[in-house]
N, C-alpha and C positions, 0 to 999 in steps of 0.2 A: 301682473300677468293677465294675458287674455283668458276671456271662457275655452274659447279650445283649446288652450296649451292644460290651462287647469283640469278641463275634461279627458284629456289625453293622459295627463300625469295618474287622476284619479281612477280612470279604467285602469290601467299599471299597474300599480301598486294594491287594488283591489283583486288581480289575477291571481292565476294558480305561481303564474310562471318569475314573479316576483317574490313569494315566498319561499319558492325552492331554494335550497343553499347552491350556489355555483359548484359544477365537479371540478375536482383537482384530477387532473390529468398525472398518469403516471408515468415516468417512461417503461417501458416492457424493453424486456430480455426476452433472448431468442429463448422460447425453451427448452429446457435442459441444462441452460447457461448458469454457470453460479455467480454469484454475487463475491467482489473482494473479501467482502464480510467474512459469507457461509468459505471460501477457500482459506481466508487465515483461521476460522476457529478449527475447522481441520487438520489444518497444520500444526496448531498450538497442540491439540489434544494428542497427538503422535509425539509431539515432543515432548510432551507433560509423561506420556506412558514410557518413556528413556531417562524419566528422569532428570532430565534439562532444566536449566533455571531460567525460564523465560519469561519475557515479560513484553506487552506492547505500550507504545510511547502515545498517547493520543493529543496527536494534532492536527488533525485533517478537521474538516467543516469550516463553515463560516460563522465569525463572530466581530460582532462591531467593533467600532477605534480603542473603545474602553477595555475592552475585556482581552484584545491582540496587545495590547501596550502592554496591560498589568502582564502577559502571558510571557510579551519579551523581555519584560524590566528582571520576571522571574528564571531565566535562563531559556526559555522555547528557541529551536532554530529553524529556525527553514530548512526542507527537504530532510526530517528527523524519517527514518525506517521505520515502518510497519512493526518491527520485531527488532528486540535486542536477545541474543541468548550469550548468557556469561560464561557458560559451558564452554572450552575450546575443544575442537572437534579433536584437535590433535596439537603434539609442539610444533611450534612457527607460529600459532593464532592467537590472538587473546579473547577470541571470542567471535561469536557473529554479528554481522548487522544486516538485517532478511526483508526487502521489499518484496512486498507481495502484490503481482496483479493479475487481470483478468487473464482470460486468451490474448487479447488484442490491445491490454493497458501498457500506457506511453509511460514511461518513466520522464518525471520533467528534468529541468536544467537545477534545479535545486537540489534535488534530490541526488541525481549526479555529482554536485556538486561535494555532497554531506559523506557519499557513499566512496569517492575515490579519498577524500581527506581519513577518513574510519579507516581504509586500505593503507593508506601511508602509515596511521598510527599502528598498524599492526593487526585490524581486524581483517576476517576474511567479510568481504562484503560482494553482497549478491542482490541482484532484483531478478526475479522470477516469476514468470507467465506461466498460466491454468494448472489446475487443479493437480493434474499428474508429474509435471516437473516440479512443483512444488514438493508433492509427497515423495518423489524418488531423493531429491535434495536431503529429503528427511535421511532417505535411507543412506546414502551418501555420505553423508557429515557424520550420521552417527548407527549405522547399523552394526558396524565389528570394529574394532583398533584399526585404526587406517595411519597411514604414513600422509605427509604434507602432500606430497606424488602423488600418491593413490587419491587423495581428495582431490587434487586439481584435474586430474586424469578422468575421473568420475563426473568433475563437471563438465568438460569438455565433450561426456557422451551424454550428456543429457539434454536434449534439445527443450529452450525456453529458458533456459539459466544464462542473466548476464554476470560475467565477473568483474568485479573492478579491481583496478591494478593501483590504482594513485599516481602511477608516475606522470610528473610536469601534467598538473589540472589546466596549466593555462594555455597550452595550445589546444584544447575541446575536450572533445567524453574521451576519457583514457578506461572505457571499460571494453570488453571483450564479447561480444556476443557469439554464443554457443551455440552453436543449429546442429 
């Protein structure tokens, strides 16, 4: 190397500005926004105080080839729900399968995918947007004895609830959005 590259490295690395640890840049939410997260512990703890048996599936994050292999060889599926509750809200259900997302979260094609197949087998399966259609679902599904009617009836007034239906997956999203 030349003296000026060397002289140039060694001013560098002798700065302030070379010790600093690099920021990690966060993304920001608008404020007041909740996070997936902070909406399903919400959700769980309303249904935990009814007494529901519920439980989350975790499969979301990134994880290398090693760890997604041993994950599928172990049964994991793509587009698995946020929430399984074993509870049926009422007869015709065997239970629920509950995606949860933001205000403004996209449910993907897997997940669709997972959530009209759950439908065919007899679950009621829902993906639902912000905090408050969330908790009304709560009330919904399990606030008094409901009939299979009164449940579907309830979703269809509750804006941010999609429903899935299962029928024929392979001509697109056979789910029903609720506004």
């Amino acid at each position: 190397m030349t003296s000026g590259v060397k002289d140039a490295m060694a001013r560098f690395y002798s700065s302030k500005r070379a010790q600093e640890m690099p920021k990690v840049k966060k993304k920001k939410r608008p404020k007041g926004e909740l996070s997936e997260e902070q909406i399903q512990n919400r959700v769980v703890s309303a249904l935990r105080k009814l007494k529901c048996f519920v439980f989350h599936i975790p499969m979301g994050g990134k994880r290398d080839a090693i760890a997604a292999s041993r994950l599928k060889r172990s049964g994991a599926v793509r587009g698995t729900p946020d929430l399984c509750i074993l509870n049926s809200p009422c007869e015709g259900f065997k239970g629920v399968f509950w995606e949860l997302k933001k205000e403004k979260g996209k449910v993907s094609d897997e997940q669709i995918s997972f959530l009209n197949r759950s439908a065919e087998l007899g679950f009621l399966s829902v993906a639902v947007s912000g905090l408050s259609a969330n908790l009304k679902l709560v009330e919904v599904l399990y606030g008094t004895n409901k009939t299979k009617e009164d449940i579907l009836e309830g979703i269809e007034e509750t804006d941010g609830v999609r429903l899935f239906t299962g029928v024929s997956r392979r001509e697109g999203d056979d789910s029903q959005e609720v506004q």
